[in-house]
Gaussian input, Z-matrix of N, CA and C with variables (Angstrom, degrees):
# hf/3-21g

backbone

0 1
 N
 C     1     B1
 C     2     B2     1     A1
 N     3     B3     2     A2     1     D1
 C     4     B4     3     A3     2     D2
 C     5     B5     4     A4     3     D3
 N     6     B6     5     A5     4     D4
 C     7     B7     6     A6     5     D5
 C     8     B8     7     A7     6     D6
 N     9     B9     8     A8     7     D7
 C    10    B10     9     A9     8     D8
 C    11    B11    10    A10     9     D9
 N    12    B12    11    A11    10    D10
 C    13    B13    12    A12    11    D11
 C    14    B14    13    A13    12    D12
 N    15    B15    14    A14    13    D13
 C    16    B16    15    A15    14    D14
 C    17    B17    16    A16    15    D15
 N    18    B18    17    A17    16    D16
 C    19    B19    18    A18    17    D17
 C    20    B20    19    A19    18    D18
 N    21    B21    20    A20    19    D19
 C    22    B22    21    A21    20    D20
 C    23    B23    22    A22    21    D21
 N    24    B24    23    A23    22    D22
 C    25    B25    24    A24    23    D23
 C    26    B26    25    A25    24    D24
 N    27    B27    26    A26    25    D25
 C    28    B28    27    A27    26    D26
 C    29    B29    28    A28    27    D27
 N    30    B30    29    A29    28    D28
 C    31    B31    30    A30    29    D29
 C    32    B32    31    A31    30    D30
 N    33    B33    32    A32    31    D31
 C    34    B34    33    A33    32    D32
 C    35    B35    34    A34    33    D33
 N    36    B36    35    A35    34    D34
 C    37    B37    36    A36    35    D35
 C    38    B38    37    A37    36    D36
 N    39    B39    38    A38    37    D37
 C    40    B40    39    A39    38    D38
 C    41    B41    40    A40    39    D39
 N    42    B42    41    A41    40    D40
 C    43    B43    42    A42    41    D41
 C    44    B44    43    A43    42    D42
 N    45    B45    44    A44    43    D43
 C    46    B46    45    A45    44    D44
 C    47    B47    46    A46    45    D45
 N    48    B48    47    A47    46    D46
 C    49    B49    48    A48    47    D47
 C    50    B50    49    A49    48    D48
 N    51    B51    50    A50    49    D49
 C    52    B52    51    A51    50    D50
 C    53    B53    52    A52    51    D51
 N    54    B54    53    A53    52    D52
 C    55    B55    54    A54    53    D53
 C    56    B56    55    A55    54    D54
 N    57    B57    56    A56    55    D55
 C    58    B58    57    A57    56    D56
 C    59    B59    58    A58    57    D57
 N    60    B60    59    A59    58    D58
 C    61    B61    60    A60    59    D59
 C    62    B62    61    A61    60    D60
 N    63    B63    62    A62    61    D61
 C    64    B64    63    A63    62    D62
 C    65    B65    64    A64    63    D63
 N    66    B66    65    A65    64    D64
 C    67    B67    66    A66    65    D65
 C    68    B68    67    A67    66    D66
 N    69    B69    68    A68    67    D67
 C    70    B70    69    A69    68    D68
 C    71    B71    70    A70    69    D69
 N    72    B72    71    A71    70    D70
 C    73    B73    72    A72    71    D71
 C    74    B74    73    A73    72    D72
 N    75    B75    74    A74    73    D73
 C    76    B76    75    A75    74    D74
 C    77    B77    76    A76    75    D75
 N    78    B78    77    A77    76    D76
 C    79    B79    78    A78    77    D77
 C    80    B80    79    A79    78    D78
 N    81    B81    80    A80    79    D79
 C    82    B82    81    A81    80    D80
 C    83    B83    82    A82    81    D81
 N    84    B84    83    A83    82    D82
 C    85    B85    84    A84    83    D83
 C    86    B86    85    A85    84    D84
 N    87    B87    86    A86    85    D85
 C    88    B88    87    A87    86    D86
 C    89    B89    88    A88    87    D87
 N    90    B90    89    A89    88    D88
 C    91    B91    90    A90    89    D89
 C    92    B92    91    A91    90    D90
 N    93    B93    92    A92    91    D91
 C    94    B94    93    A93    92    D92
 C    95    B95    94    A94    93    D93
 N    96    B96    95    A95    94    D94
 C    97    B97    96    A96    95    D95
 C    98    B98    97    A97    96    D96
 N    99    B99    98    A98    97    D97
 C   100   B100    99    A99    98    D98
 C   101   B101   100   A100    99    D99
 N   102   B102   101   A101   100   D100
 C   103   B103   102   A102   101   D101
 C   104   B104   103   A103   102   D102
 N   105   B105   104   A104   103   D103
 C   106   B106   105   A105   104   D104
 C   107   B107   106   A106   105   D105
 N   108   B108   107   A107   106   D106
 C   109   B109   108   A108   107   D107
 C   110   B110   109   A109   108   D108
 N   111   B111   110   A110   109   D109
 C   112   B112   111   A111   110   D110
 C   113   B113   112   A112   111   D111
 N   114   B114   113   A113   112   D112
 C   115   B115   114   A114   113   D113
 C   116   B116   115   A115   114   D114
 N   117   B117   116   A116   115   D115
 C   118   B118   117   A117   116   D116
 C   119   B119   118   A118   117   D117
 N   120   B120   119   A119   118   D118
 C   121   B121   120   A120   119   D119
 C   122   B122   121   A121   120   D120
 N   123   B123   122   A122   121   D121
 C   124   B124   123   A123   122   D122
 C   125   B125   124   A124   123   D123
 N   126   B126   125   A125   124   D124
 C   127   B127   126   A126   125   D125
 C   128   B128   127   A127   126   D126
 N   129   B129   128   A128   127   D127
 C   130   B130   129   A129   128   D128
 C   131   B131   130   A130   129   D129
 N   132   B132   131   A131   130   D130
 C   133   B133   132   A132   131   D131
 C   134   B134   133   A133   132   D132
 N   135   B135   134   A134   133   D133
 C   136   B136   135   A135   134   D134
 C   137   B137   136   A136   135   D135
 N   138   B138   137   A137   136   D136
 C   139   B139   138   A138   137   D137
 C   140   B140   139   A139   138   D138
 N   141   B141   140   A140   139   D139
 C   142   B142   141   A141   140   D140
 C   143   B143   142   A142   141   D141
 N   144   B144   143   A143   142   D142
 C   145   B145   144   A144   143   D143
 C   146   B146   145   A145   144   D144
 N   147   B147   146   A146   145   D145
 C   148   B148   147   A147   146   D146
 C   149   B149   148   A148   147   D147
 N   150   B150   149   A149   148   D148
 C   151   B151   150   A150   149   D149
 C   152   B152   151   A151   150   D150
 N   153   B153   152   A152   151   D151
 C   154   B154   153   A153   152   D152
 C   155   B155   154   A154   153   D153
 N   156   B156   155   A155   154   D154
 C   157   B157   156   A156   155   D155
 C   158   B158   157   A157   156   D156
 N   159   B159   158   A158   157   D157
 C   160   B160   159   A159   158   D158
 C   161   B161   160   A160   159   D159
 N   162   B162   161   A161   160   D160
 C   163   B163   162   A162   161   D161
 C   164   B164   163   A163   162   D162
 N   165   B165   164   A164   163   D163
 C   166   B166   165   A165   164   D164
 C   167   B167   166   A166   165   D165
 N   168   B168   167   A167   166   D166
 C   169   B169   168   A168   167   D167
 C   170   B170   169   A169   168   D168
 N   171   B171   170   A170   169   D169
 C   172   B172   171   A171   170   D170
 C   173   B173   172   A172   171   D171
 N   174   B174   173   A173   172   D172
 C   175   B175   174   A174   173   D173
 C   176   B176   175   A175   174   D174
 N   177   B177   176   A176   175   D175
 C   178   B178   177   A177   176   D176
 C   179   B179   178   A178   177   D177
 N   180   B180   179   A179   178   D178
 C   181   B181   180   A180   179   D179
 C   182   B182   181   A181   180   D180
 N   183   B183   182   A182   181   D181
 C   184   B184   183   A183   182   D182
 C   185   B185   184   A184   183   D183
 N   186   B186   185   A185   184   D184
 C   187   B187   186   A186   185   D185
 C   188   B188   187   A187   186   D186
 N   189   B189   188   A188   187   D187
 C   190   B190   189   A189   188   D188
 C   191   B191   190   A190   189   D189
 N   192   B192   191   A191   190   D190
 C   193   B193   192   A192   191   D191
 C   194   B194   193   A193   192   D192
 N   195   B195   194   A194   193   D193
 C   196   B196   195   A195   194   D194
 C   197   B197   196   A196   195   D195
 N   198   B198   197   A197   196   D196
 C   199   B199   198   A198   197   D197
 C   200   B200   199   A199   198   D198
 N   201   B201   200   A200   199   D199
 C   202   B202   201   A201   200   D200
 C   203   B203   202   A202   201   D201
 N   204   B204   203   A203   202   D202
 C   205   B205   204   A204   203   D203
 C   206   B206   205   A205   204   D204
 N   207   B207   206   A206   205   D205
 C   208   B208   207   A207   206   D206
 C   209   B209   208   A208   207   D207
 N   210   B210   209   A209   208   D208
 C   211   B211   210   A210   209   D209
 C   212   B212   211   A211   210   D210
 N   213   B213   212   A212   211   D211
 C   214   B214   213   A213   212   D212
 C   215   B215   214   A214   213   D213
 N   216   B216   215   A215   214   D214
 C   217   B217   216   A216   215   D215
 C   218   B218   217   A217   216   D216
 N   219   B219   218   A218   217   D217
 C   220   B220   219   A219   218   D218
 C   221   B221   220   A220   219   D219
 N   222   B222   221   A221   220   D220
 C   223   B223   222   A222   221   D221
 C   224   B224   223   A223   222   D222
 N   225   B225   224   A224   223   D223
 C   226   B226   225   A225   224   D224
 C   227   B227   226   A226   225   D225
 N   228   B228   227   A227   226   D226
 C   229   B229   228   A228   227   D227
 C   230   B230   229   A229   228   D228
 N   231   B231   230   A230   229   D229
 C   232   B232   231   A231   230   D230
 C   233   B233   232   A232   231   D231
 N   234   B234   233   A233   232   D232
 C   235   B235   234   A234   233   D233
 C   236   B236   235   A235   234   D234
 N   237   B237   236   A236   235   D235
 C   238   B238   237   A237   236   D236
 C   239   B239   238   A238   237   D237
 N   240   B240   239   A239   238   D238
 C   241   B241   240   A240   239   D239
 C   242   B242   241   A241   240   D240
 N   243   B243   242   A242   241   D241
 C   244   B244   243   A243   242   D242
 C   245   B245   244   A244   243   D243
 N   246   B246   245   A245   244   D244
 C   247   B247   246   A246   245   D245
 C   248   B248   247   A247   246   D246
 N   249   B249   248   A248   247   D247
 C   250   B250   249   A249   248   D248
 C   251   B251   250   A250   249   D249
 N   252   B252   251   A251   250   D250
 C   253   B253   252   A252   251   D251
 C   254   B254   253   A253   252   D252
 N   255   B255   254   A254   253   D253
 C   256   B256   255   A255   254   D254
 C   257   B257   256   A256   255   D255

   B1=1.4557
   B2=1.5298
   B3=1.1407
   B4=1.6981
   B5=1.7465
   B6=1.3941
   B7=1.2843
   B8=1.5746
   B9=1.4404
   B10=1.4272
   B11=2.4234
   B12=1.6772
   B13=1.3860
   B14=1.4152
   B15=1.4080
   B16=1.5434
   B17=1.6539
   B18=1.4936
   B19=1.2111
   B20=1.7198
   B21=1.4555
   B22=1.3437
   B23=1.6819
   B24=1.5747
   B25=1.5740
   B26=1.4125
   B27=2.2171
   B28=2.1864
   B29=0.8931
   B30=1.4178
   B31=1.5131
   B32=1.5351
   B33=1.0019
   B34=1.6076
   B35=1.5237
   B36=0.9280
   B37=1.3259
   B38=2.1646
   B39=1.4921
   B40=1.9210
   B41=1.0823
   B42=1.5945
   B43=1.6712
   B44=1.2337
   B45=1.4526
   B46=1.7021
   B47=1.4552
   B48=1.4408
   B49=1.1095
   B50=1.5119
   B51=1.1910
   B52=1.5741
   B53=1.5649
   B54=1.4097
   B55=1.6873
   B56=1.6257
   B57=1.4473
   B58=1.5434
   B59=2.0802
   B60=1.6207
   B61=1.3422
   B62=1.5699
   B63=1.6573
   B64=1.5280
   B65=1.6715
   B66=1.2764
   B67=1.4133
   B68=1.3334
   B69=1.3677
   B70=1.5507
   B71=1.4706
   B72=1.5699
   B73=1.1545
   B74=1.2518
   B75=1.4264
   B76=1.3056
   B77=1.6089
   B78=1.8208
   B79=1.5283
   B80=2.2729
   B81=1.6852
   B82=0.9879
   B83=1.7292
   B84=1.5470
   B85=1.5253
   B86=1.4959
   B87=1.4949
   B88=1.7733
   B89=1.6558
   B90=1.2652
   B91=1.5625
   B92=1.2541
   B93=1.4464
   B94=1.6573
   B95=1.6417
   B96=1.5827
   B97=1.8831
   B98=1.3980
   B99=1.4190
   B100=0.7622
   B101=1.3181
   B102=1.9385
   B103=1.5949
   B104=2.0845
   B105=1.2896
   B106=1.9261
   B107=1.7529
   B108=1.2510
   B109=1.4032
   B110=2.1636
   B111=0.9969
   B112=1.9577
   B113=1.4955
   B114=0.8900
   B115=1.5964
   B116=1.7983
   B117=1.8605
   B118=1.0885
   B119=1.4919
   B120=1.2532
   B121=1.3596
   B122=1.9934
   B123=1.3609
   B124=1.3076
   B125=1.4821
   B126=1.0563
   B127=1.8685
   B128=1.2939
   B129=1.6566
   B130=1.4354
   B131=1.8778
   B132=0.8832
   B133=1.2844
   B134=1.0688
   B135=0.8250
   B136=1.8717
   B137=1.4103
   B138=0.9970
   B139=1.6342
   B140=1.0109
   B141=2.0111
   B142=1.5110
   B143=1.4806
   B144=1.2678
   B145=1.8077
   B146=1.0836
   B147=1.6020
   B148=1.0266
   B149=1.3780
   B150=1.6357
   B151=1.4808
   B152=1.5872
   B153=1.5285
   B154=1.5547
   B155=1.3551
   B156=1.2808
   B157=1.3226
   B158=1.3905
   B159=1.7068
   B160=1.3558
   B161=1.3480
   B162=1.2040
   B163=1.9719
   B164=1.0650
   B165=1.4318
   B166=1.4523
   B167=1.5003
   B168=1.7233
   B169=1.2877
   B170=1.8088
   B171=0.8580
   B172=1.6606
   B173=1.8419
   B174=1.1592
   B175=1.2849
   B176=1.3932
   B177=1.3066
   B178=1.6426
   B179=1.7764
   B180=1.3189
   B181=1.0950
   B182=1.4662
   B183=1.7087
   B184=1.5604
   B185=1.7806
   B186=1.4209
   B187=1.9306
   B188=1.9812
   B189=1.6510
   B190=1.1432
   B191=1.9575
   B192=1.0113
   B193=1.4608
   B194=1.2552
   B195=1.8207
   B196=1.1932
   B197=1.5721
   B198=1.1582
   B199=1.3109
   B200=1.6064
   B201=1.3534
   B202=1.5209
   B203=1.4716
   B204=0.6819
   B205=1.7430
   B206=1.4782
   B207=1.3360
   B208=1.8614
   B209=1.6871
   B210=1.1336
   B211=1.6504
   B212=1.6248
   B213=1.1597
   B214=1.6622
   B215=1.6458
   B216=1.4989
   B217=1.5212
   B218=1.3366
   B219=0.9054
   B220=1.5375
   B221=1.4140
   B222=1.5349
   B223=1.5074
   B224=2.0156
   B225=1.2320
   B226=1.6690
   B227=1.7530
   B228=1.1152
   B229=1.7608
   B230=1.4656
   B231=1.5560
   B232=1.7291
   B233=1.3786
   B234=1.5195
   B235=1.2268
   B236=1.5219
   B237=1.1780
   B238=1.7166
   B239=1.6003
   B240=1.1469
   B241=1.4966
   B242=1.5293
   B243=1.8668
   B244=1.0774
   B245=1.6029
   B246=0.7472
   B247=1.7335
   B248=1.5144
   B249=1.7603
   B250=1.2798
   B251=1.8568
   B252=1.3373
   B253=1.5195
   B254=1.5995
   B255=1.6654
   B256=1.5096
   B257=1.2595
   A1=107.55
   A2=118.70
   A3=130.46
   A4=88.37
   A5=96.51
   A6=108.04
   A7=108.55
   A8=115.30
   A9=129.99
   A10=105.77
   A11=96.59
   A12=107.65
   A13=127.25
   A14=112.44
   A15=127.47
   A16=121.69
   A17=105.01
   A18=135.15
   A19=112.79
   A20=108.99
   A21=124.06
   A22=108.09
   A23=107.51
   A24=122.45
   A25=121.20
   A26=88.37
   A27=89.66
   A28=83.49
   A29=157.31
   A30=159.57
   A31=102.00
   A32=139.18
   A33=131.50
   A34=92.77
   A35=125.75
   A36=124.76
   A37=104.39
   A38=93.16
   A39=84.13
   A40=122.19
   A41=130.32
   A42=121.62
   A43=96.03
   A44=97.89
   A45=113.80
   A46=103.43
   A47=147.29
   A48=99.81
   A49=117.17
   A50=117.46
   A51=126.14
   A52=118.98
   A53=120.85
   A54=141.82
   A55=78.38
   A56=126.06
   A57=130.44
   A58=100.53
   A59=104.32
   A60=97.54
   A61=99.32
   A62=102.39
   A63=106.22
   A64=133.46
   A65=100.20
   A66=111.24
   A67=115.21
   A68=97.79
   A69=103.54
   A70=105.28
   A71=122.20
   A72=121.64
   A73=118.79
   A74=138.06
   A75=146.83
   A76=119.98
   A77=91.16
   A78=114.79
   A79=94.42
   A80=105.64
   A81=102.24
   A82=118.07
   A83=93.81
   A84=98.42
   A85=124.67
   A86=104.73
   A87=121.42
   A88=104.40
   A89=110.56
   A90=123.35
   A91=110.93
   A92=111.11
   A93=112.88
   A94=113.19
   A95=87.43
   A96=78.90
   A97=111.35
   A98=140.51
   A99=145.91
   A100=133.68
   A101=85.41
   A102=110.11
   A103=109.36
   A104=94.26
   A105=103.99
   A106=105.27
   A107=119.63
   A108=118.99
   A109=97.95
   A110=84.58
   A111=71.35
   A112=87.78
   A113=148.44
   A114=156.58
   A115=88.35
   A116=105.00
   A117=111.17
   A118=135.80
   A119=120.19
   A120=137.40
   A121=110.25
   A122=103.52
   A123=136.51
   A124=110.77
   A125=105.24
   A126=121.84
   A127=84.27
   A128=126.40
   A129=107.01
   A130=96.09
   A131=140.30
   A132=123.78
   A133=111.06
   A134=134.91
   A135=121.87
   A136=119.73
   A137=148.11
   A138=125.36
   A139=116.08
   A140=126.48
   A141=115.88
   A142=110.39
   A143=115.73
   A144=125.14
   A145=92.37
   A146=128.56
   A147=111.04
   A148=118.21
   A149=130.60
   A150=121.26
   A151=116.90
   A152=110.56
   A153=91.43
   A154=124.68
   A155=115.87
   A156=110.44
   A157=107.44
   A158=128.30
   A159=110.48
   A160=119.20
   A161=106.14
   A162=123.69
   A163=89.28
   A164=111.55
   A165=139.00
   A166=121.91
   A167=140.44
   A168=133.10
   A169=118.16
   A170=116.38
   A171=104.11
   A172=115.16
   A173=96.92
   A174=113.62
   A175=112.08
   A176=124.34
   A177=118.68
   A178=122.23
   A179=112.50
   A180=147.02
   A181=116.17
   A182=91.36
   A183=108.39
   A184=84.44
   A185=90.09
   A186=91.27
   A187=105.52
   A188=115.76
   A189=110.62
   A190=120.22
   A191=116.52
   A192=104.18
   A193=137.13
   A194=100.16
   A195=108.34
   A196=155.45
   A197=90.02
   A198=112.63
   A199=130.24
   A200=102.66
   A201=116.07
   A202=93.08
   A203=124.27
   A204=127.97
   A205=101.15
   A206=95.72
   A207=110.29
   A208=114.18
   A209=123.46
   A210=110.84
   A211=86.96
   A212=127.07
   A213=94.58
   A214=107.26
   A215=104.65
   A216=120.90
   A217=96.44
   A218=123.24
   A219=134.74
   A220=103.35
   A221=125.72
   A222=131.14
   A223=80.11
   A224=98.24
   A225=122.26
   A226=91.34
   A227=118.97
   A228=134.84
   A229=107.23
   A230=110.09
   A231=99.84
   A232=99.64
   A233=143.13
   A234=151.25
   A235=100.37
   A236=99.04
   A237=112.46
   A238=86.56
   A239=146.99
   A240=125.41
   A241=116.75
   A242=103.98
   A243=116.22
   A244=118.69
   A245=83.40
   A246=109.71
   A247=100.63
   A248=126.95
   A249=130.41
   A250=115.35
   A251=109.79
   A252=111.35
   A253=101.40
   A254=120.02
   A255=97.10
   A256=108.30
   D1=139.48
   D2=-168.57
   D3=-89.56
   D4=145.12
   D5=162.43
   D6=-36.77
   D7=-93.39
   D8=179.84
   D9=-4.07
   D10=-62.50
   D11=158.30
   D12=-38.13
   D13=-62.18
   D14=166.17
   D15=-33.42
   D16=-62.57
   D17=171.06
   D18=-47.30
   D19=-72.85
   D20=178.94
   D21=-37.88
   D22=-51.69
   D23=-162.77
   D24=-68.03
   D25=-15.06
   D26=-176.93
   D27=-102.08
   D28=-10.43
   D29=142.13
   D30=-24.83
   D31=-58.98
   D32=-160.94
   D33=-113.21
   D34=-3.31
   D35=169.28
   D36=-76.62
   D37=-66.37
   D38=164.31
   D39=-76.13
   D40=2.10
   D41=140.54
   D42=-31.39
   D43=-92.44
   D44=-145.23
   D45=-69.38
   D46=15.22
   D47=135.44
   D48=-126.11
   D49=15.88
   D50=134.16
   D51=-33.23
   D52=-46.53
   D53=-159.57
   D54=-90.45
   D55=-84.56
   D56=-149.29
   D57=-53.20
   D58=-22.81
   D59=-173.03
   D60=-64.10
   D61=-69.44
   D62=167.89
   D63=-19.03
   D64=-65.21
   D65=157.50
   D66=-13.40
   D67=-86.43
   D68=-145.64
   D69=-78.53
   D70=-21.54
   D71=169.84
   D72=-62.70
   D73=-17.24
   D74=172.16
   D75=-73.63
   D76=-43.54
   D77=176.14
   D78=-48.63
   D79=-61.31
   D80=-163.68
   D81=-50.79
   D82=-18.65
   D83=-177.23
   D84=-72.01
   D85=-34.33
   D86=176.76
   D87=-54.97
   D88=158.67
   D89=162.05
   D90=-73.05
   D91=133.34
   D92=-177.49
   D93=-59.64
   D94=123.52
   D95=157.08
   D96=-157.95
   D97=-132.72
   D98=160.91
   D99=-36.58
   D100=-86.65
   D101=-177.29
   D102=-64.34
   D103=-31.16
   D104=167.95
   D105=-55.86
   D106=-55.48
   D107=-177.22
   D108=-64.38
   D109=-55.70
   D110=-163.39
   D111=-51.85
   D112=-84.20
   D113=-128.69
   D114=-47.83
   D115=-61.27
   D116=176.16
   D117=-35.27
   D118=-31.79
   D119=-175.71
   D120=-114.10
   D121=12.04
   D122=156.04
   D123=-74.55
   D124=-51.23
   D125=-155.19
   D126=-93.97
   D127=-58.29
   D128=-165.11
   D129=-75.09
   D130=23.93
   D131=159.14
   D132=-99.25
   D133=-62.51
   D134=161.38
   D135=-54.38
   D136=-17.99
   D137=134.43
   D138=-32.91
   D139=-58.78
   D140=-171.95
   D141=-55.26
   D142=-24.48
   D143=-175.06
   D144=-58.68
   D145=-76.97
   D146=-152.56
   D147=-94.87
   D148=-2.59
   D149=142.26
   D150=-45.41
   D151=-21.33
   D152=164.51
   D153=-71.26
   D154=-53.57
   D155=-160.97
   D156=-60.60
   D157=18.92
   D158=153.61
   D159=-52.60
   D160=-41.80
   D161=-163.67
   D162=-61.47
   D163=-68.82
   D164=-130.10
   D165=-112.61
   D166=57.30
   D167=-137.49
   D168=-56.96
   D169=129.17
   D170=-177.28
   D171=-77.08
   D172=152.45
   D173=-179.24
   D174=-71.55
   D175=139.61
   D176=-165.59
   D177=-73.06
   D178=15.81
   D179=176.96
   D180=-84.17
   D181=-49.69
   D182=-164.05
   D183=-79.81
   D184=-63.17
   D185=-167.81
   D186=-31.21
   D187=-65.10
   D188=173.79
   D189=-44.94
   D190=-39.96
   D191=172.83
   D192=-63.12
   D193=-36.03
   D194=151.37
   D195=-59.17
   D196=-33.16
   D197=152.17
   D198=-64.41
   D199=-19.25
   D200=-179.56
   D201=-93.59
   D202=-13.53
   D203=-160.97
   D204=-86.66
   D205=-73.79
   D206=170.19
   D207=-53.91
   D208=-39.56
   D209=-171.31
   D210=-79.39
   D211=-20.50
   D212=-167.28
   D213=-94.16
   D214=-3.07
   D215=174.39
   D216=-66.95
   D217=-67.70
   D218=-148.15
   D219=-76.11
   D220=-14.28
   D221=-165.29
   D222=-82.71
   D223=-60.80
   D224=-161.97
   D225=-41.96
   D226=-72.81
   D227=-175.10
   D228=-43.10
   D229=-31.30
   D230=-172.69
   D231=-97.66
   D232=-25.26
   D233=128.11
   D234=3.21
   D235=-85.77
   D236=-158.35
   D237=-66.55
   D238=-46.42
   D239=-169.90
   D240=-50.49
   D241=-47.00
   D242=155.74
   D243=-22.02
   D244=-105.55
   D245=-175.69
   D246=-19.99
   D247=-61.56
   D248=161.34
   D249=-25.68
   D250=-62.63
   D251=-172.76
   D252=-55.20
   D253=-26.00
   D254=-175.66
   D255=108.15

């Protein structure tokens, strides 16, 4: 992997958990319910993802999916906050 690669990859790496921090702190803000718990255990599943790739480095595939994973989480979560305020 080229530097430039290297670089790019901790780039979407502090996306997502820049995004999952956001996330879930918002999650904490919603009224509990349902769709708040699944979403919730959404977000903590991709944390465990990417607490893996401490061990384990991800493939720049994975990093991009993940990242697709989390921004469209986090689009969905501020949606529903939306919608909450009315």
């Amino acid at each position: 992997m080229s530097s430039k690669d290297a670089k790019q990859g901790s780039t979407r790496i502090a996306i997502v958990e820049q995004s999952l921090i956001d996330t879930l702190e918002r999650l904490r803000e919603l009224e509990p319910g349902p769709r708040v718990r699944e979403l919730r255990a959404k977000a903590e599943g991709y944390e465990r993802a990417l607490r893996g790739w401490t061990t384990r480095p991800p493939s720049e595939e994975q990093r991009a999916a993940l990242l697709r994973l989390v921004l469209e989480l986090n689009v969905e979560v501020m949606e529903i906050g939306r919608e909450a305020r009315g």
